[in-house]
C-alpha positions in Angstrom: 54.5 -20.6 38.9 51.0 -19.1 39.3 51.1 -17.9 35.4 51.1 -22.2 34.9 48.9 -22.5 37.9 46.2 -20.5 35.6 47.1 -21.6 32.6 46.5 -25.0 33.6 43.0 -23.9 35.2 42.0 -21.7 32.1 42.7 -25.4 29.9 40.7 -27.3 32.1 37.8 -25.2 32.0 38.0 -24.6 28.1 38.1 -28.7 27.9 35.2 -29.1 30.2 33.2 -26.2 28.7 34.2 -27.9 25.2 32.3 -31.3 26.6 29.6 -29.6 27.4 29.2 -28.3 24.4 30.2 -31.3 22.5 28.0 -33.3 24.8 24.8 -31.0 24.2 24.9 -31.2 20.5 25.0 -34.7 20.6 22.3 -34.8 22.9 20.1 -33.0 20.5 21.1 -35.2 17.4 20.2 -37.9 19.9 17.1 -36.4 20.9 16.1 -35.5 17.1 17.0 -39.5 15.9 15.2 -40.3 18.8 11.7 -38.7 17.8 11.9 -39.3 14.2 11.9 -43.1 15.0 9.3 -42.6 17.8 7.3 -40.6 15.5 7.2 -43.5 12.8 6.6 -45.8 14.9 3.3 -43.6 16.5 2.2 -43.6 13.0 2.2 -47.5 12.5 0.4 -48.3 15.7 -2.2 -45.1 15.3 -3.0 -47.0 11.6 -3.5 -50.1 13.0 -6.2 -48.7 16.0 -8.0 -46.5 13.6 -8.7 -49.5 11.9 -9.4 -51.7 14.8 -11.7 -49.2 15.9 -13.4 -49.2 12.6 -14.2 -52.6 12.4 -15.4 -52.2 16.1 -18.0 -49.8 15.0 -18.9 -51.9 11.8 -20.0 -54.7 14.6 -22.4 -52.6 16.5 -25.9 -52.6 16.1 -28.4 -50.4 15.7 -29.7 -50.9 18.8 -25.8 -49.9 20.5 -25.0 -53.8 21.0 -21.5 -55.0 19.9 -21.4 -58.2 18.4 -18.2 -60.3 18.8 -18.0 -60.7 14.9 -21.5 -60.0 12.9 -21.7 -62.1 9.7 -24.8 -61.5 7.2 -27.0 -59.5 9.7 -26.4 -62.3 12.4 -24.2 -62.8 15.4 -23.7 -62.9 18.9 -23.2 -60.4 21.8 -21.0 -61.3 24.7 -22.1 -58.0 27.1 -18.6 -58.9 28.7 -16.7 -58.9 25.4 -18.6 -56.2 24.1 -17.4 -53.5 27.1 -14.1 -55.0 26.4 -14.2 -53.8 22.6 -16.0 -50.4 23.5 -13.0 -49.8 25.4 -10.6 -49.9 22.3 -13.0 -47.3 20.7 -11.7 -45.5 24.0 -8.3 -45.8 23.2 -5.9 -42.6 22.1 -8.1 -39.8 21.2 -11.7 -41.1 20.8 -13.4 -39.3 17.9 -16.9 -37.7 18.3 -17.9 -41.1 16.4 -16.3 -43.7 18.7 -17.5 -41.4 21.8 -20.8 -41.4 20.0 -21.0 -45.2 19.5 -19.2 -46.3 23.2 -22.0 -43.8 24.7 -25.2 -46.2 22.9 -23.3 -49.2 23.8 -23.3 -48.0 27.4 -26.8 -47.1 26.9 -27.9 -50.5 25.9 -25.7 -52.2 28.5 -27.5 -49.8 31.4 -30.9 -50.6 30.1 -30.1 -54.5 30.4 -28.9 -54.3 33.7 -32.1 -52.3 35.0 -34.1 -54.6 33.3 -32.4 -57.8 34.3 -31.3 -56.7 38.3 -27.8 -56.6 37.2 -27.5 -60.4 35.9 -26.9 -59.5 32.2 -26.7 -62.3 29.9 -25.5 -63.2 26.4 -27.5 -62.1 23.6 -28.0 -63.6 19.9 -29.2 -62.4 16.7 -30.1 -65.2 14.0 -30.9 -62.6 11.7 -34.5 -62.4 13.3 -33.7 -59.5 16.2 -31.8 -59.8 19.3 -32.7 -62.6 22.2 -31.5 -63.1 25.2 -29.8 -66.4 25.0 -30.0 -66.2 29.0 -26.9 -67.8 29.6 -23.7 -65.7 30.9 -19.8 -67.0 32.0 -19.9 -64.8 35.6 -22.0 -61.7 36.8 -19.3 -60.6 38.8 -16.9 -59.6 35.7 -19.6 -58.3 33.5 -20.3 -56.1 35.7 -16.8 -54.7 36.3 -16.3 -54.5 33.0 -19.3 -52.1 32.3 -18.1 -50.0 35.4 -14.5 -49.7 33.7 -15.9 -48.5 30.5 -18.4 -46.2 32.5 -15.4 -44.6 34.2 -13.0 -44.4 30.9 -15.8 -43.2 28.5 -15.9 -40.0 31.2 -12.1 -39.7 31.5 -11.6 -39.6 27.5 -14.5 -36.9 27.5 -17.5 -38.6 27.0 -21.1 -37.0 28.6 -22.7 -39.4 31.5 -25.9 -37.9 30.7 -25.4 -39.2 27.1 -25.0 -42.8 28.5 -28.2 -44.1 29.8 -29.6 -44.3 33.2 -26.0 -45.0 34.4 -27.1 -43.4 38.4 -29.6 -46.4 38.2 -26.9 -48.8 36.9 -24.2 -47.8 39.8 -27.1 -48.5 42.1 -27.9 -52.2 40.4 -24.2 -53.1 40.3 -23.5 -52.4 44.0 -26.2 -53.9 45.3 -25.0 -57.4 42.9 -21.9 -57.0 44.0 -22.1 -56.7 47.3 -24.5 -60.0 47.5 -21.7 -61.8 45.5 -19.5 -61.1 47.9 -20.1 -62.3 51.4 -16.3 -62.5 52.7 -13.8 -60.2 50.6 -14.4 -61.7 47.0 -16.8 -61.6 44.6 -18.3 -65.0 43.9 -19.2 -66.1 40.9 -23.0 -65.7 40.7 -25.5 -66.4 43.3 -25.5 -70.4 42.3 -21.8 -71.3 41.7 -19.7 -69.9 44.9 -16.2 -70.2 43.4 -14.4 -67.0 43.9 -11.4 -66.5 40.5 -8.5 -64.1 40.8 -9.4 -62.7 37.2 -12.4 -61.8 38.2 -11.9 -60.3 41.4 -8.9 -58.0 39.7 -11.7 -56.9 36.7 -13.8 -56.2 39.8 -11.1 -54.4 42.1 -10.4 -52.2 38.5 -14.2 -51.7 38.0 -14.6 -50.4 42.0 -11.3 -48.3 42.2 -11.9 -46.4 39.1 -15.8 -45.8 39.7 -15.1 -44.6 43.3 -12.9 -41.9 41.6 -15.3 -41.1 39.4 -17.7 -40.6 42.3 -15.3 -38.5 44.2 -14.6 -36.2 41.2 -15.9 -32.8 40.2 -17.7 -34.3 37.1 -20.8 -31.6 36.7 -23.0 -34.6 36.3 -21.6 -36.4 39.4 -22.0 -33.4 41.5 -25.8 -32.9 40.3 -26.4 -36.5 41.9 -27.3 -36.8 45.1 -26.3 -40.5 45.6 -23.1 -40.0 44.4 -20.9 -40.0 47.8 -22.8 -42.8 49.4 -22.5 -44.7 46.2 -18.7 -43.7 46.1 -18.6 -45.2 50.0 -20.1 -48.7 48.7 -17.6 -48.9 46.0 -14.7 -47.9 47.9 -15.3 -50.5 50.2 -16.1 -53.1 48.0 -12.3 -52.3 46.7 -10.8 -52.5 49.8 -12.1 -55.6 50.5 -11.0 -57.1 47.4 -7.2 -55.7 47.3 -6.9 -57.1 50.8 -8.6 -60.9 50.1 -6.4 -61.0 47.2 -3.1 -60.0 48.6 -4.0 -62.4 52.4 -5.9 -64.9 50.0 -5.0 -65.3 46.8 -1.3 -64.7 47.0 0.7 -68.2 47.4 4.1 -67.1 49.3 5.3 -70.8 49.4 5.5 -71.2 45.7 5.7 -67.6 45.0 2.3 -67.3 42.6 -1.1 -66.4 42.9 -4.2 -69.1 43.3 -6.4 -69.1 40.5 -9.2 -68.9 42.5 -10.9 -70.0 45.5 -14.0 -72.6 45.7 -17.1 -72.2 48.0 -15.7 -73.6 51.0 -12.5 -70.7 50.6 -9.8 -73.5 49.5 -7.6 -73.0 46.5 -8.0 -74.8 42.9 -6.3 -76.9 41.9 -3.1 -75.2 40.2 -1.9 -77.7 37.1 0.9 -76.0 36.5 2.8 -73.4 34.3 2.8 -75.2 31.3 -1.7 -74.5 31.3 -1.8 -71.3 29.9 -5.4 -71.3 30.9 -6.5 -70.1 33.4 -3.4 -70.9 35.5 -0.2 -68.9 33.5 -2.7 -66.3 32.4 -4.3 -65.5 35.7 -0.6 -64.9 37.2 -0.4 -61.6 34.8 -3.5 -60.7 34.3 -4.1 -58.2 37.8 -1.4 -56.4 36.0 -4.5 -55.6 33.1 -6.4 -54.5 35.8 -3.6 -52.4 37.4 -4.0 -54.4 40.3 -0.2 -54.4 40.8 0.7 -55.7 44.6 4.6 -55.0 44.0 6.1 -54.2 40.5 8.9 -56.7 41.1 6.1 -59.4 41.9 4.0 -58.6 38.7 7.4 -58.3 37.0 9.1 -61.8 37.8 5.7 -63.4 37.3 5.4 -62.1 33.8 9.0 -63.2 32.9 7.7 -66.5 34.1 4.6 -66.8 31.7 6.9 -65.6 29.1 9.4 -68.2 29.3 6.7 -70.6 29.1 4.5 -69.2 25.9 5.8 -67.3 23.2 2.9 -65.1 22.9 4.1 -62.0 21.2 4.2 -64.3 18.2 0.4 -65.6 18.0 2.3 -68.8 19.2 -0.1 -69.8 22.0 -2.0 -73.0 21.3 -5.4 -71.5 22.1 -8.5 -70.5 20.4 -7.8 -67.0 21.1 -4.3 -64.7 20.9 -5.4 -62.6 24.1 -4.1 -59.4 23.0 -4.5 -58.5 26.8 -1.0 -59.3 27.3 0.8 -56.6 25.1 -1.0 -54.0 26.7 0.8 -56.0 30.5 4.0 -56.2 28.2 3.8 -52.4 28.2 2.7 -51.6 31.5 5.8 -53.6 32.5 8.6 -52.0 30.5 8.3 -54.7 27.5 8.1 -52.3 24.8 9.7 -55.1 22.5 7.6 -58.4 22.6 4.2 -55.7 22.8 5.9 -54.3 19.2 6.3 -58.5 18.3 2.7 -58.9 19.0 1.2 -55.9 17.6 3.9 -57.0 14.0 2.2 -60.3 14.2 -1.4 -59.4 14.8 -1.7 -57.2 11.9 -0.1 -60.2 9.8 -2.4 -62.6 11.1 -5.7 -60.2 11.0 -4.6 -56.9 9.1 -7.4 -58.1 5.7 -8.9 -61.3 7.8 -11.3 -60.6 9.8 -12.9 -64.2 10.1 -13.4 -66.1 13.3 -11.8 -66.2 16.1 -11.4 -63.2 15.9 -13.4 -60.8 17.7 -14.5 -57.3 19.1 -13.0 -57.6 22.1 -9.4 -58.7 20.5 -9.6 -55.9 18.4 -10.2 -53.5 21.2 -7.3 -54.9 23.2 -5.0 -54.9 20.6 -6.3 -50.7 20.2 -5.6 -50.1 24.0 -2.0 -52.1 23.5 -1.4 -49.2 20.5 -2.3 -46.6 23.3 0.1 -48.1 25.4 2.5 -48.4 22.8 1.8 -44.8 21.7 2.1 -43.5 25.2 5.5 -44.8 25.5 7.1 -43.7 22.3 5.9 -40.1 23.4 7.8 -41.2 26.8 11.0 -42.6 25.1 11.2 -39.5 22.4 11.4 -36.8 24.7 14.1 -38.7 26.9 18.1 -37.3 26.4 21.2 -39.5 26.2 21.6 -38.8 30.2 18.4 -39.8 30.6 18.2 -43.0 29.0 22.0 -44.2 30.4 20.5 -43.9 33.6 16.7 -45.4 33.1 
């Protein structure tokens, strides 16, 4: 009797020892599939933002501007759009080159905001120099954007002291911002009071991430003496912000964010799902900014804007294709309609580069490769367990 007793104990270990073994040589042909497919797939994406990045760098000046899409020596320059496609140069691992040519675009952009009190304004070049056109969309979000690129030029390795006055520039865009925003949000500009959720997300992002920056041990930050009291101004600015848009912005009743707020502090009007712009579009768009209240919130209201537009195949009846929303597709777990979109773009725009396309699309559509890059490198070093249970 205790012979079969351990016989019957000897089999049962040999079989589960046997799965083991069985199940760990699967899980390395798994594993070995896995990153031969997630290696091809690095390859395709890392093509397609070497060459958005190129054409980025073909489109600035000599003076570091970025034109939105320079044709015959003449163009225009969109300081808003141009941070926007100095961040694609950003994406992945920036060259010497693309650090090289974000560093004189943040140059130029410092020396505008010195010279204009931090009210930048569009720029154009008829093939007779650059001008100040002196009109500009919202001083609020230009500046954020500059302050994002700022903080992501030093995270990918870039040299503050290679980037203009940029102590002076932190000092301009605090002051601005903190006159634009008398109760929690930014406003607009000094004339036009309206207070938009886009913005004030592109301004939360701009805030959070220079605050770090401040409260880091860059060399160069440490060698400033207004760094900490300039860190305090921002962190409160981004305070302020998360906590009007969560008790301001967010609409409980009908489960959505306002688009914005006018000068009195009562919501726009909201037309409806169906308008991509700006009401389906400024539902996702904090996500951009990873201004991210609750996943499950950012997650049901991008389903939503998805079931609305089908995006991820250039199907959006707009002037523009907003690549910004394959890089939210990614941060969201959409690896798939990101892949769609990416397919589609390089379709639409891989040997025409006409208008409307533009700088700031191509450096999008670079940071949505990043993403993309990011979470093949994710996926390819995940096991069979691993994935069953994700």
């Amino acid at each position: 009797m205790m012979k079969s007793k351990k016989r019957c104990w000897l089999t049962g270990l040999s079989l589960a020892a046997l799965c083991l073994m069985v199940f760990a040589a699967a899980d390395i042909w798994y594993r070995a599939e896995k990153r031969a497919a997630c290696r091809e797939k690095t390859e395709t994406v890392q093509k397609i933002m070497d060459r958005e990045k190129e054409w980025i760098r073909e489109n600035q000046g000599a003076g570091g501007e970025i034109y939105m899409n320079l044709s015959g020596g003449a163009g225009d320059v969109n300081p808003y759009f141009a941070c926007q496609a100095a961040m694609g140069l950003l994406a992945g691992q920036p060259s010497a080159e693309d650090l090289s040519c974000a560093a004189e675009y943040l140059s130029w952009h410092a020396e505008k905001l010195a010279e204009c009190e931090g009210v930048v304004t569009n720029y154009r070049n008829d093939g007779n120099g650059l001008e100040p056109t002196g009109e500009f969309d919202s001083v609020d979000s230009y500046i954020a954007v500059y302050l994002t690129l700022l903080s992501e030029y030093e995270e990918k390795g870039g040299r503050l002291s290679e980037a203009g006055d940029w102590q002076e520039a932190l000092a301009v865009c605090a002051e601005k911002l903190e006159e634009l925003n008398p109760g929690g949000l930014t406003q607009v500009s000094e004339k036009n009071q309206v207070s938009y959720l886009m913005d004030n997300a592109e301004v939360w992002e701009g805030c959070h991430r220079i605050r770090l920056l401040l409260e880091s041990e860059d060399v160069e930050v440490a060698g400033w003496a207004g760094a900490a009291e300039t860190g305090r101004r921002y962190g409160l600015l981004e305070e302020g912000i998360w906590q009007s848009v969560s008790g301001k912005l967010w609409n409980a009743e009908e489960q959505r964010f306002e688009i914005g707020l006018d000068g009195r502090g009562r919501p726009l009007d909201f037309t409806g799902w169906q308008e991509f712009y700006p009401d389906a579009i400024a539902q996702v768009y904090p996500s951009a900014c990873g201004m991210i209240l609750s996943r499950e919130q950012a997650a049901e209201l991008y389903e939503k804007l998805c079931s609305w537009f089908e995006w991820e195949s250039l199907g959006l009846e707009e002037t523009f294709d907003w690549p910004v929303l394959a890089c939210i597709a990614v941060e969201l777990g959409d690896e798939e309609r990101a892949e769609s979109f990416v397919k589609a773009y390089e379709a639409a725009y891989g040997e025409n580069r006409e208008y409307p396309l533009h700088t700031a699309d191509a450096g999008w559509t670079a940071r949505a490769c990043e993403a993309l890059e990011d979470s093949y490198e994710e996926t390819a070093g995940r096991g069979i367990l691993a994935d069953i249970l994700n």
